[in-house]
N, C-alpha and C positions, 0 to 999 in steps of 0.2 A: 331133322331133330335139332332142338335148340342145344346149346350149345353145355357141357356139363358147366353147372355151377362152381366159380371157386371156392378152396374153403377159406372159410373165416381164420383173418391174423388170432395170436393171440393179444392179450393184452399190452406186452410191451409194444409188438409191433404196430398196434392200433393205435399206441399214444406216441410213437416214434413216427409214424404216415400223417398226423393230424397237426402236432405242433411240431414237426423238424427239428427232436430234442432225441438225441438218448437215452435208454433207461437204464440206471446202475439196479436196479431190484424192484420187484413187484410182491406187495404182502395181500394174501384173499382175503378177504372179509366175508363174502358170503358168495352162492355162486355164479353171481353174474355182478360182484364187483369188487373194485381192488385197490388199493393203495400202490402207487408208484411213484419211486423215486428218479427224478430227470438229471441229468446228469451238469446241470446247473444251479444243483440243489436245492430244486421247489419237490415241496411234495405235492402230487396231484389224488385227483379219482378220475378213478377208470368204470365207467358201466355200458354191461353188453345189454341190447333189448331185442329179447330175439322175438317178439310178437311184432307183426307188422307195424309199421309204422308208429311204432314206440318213441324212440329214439327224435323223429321228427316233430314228436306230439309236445314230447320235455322241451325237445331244443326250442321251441316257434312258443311253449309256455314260460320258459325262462326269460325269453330275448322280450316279451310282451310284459312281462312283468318289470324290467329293467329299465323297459323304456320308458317309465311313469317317475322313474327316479325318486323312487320314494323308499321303500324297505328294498336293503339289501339283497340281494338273491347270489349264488355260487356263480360265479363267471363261468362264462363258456368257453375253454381254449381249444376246443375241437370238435367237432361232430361228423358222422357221416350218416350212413344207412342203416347202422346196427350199432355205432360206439361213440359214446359222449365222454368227453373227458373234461371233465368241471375243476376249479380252483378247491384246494380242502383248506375245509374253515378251522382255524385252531381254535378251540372251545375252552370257555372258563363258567365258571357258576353263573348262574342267574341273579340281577341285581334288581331293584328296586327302579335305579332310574334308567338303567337300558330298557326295563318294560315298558313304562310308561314314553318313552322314545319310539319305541316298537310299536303299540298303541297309534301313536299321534301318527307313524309313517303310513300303518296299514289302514288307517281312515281315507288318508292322502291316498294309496293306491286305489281306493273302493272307490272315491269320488274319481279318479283317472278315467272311470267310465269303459264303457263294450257297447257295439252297433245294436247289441238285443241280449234277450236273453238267449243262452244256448249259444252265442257265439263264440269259435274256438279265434286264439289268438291267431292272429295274421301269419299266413303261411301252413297253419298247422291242420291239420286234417282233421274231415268232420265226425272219424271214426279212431276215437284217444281209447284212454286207458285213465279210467283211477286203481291204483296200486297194480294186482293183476287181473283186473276185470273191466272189460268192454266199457267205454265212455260215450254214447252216442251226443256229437255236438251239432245239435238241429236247432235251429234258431226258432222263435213261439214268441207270440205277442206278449200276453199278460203273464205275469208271476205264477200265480195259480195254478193256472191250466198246464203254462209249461210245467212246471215242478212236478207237477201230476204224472201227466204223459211222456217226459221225459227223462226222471231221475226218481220219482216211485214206483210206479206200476212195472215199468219194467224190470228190476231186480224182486220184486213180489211177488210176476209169473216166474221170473227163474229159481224164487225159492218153493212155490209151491210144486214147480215143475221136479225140484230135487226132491222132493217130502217131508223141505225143512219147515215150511209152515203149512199146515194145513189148509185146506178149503174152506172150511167155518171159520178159521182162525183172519183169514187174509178179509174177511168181509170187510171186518174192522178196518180195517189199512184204507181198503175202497171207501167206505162210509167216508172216513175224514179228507179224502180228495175231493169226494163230490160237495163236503164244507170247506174246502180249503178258503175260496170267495170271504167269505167272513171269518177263518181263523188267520190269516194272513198278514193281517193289519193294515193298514194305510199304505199305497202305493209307493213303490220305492223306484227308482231308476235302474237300470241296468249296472252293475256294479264289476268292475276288473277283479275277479276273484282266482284265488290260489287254488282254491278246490279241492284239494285236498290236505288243510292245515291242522294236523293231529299233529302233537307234540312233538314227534319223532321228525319232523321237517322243520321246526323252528330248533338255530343251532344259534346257541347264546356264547360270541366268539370272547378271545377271551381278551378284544381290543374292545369292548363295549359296545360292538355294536352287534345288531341281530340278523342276522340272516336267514334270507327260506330255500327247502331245497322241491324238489319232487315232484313240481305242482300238476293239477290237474287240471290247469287256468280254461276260463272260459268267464263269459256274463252272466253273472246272478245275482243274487240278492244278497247284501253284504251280511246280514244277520246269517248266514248259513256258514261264512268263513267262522265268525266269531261262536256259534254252535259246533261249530269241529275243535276250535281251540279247546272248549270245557267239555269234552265227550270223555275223552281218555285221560284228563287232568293234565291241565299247562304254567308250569312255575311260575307266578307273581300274577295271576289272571287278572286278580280285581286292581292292582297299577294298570294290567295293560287295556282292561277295558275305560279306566279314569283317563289314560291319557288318548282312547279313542274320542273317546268325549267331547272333550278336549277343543276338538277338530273338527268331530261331525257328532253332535249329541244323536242317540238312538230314539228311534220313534216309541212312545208309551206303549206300554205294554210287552216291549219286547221280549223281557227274562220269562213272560207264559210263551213266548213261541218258543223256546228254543229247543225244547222234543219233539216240535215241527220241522225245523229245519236239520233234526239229530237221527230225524226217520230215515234216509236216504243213505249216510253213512252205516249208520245200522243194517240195512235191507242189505248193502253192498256186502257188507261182513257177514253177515246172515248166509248170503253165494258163494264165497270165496270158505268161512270157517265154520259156521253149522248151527246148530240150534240154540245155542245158546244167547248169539245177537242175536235171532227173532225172536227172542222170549223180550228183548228186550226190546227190541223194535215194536213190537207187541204192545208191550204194557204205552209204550210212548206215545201213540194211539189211540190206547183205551182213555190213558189220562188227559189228554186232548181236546176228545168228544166230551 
């Protein structure tokens, strides 16, 4: 018999094993993360990932995104199998020129470049997570196809498989994969993307500069990070798209795809919270076709 599993520290003792610091106190924020005070008075984050290979996916997406030295990302002061203990960003308002700053760096990461599409950052495993749902990272020749076969279809069988979108309803969805070829626009390179950059991971600190946290990094197509920034509404968008510009002008047409590239985050929400993203994942498709 293998041998019993130990159990899991809690959170002091995972951030006391990781950085060989103390904790004076630990505050929960939700329940798999925390605020802790070290007892050389930094304040840290603490987060537990109890789905496999979670914890590996962030750490190998952070360390990938860092290395492009362009946007900001939460320092990593510790990781293991199950506990990541990242730097906590002190946060102030949203400015004008930190956006357009923000802009110009996450152009710089986009051009950073990935081996392919679908490819997960170096080290990290080909089986991630966006938020809490399954990330399958398979590398695919062309744009199109991948996105299709990779990051649509599959949360569309697992909505229809819940009963959140119907079978007539999901044609729609297919229709516009099998036009994806020519809704796509003009070839783009494989792009270093965050992958999951909805508002709630862009942390505007309160030294001016911006930071990301969360990511679901992998190679795609830059136009899908910047389709996540305006999904859920991102403070000073149109600075941070001018100073994308800026650095890497966007290919024509872009602002019609971008309920193409908004479909995927949708369908994901759609699995994870109910009908009411496939309504709108829905109509994003209808307007598309």
């Amino acid at each position: 018999m293998p041998p019993p599993r130990r159990p899991d520290p809690g959170p002091a003792s995972a951030v006391t094993a990781l950085t060989g610091r103390a904790v004076h106190r630990v505050r929960p924020l939700s329940g798999t993360l925390w605020e802790a005070v070290l007892d050389d008075g930094r304040t840290v984050m603490v987060k537990r990932g109890d789905a496999r290979d979670a914890v590996r996916a962030e750490a190998a997406g952070l360390r990938w995104l860092a290395a492009a030295d362009t946007v900001r990302v939460a320092g990593i002061l510790g990781a293991d199998e199950r506990w990541l203990v990242t730097e906590r960003v002190v946060t102030g308002p949203p400015g004008a020129r930190a956006a357009v700053r923000f802009g110009r760096d996450l152009a710089a990461l986009h051009g950073a470049g990935a081996p392919g599409f679908g490819a997960p950052p170096p080290g990290g495993p080909e089986d991630a997570y966006i938020g809490l749902a399954p990330l399958r990272n398979t590398v695919g020749g062309d744009w199109p196809r991948w996105y299709a076969e990779h990051r649509v279809l599959p949360y569309l069988r697992a909505a229809v498989d819940a009963g959140t979108v119907r079978p007539a309803e999901a044609a729609d969805v297919e229709r516009l994969c099998v036009r994806l070829p020519e809704l796509a626009g003009p070839a783009e390179p494989p792009a270093r993307l965050h992958g999951d950059l909805w508002n709630g991971n862009v942390l505007w600190g309160a030294d001016g500069d911006v930071r990301i946290i969360d990511p679901a990094a992998h190679g795609g197509h830059r136009e899908t990070d910047l389709a996540m920034l305006a999904l859920f509404g991102c403070p000073c968008l149109r600075r941070i798209l001018d100073g994308y510009e800026q650095v890497a002008p966007l290919a024509e047409g872009w602002a019609g795809r971008v309920g193409v590239h908004q479909l995927f985050p949708l369908l994901v929400h759609a699995v994870l919270f109910g009908r009411p993203y496939a309504e709108q994942a829905l109509a994003v498709a209808r307007t598309a076709l």
